[in-house]
N, C-alpha and C positions, 0 to 999 in steps of 0.2 A: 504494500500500500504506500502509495504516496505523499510524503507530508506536506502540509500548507507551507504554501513560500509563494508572497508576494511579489518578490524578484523575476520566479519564472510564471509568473501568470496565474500559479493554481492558487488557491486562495480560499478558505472555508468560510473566514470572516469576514462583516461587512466592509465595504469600503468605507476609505476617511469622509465621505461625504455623506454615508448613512449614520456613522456613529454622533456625529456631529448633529445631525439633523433634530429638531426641534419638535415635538410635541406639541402641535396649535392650542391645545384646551391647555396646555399648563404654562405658569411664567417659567420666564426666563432673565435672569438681570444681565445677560448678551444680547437680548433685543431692543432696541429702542422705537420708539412712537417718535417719525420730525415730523411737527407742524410745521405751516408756514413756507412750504416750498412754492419756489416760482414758479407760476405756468410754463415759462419756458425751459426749464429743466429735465436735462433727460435722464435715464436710467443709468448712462455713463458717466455724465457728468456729477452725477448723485454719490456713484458709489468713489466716484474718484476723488471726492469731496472728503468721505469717510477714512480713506483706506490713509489718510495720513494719519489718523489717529489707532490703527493696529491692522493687523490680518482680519479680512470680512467673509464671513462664510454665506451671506446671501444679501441683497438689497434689492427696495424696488420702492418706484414711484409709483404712485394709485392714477389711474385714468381711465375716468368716462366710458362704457362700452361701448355705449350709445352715442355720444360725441368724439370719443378720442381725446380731447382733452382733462388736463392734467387733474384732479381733485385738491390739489394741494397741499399732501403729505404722503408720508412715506414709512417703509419700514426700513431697519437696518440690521443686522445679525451678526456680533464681532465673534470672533475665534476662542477669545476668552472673557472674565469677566471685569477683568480690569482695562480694557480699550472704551468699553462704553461710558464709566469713570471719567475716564480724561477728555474723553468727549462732549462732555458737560462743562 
């Protein structure tokens, strides 16, 4: 039998993007609520905003289905719990 080793591909365990991943019904003090975002602000320019303040494991601007435009906030999701800290 083969062992796990993510080196060569075989792997039993989630990847870093599962483990990391967020529970929506529960808090988390790695995600942040911004208010107050510009309508003209994109999802890039959002998270490229953040990412001076540490490693970000998810972001996004809210926008309109029905219009496409922006709602005017956003979510943020830093890697650990002390980036969203400094970010304040």
């Amino acid at each position: 039998m083969e062992e796990s080793n993510p080196q060569n591909g075989n792997s039993n365990s989630p990847n870093a993007a599962e483990r990391l991943r967020i529970d929506p019904t529960k808090r988390d003090a790695r995600k942040l609520f911004v208010g107050g975002v510009p309508g003209n602000v994109t999802d890039a320019e959002f998270r490229a905003f953040f990412e001076s303040y540490g490693a970000i494991i998810d972001s996004v601007v809210m926008f309109d289905r029905d219009t496409g435009r922006s709602r005017g906030f956003g979510f943020v999701t830093f890697a650990d719990e002390v980036s969203p800290v400094s970010a304040l």
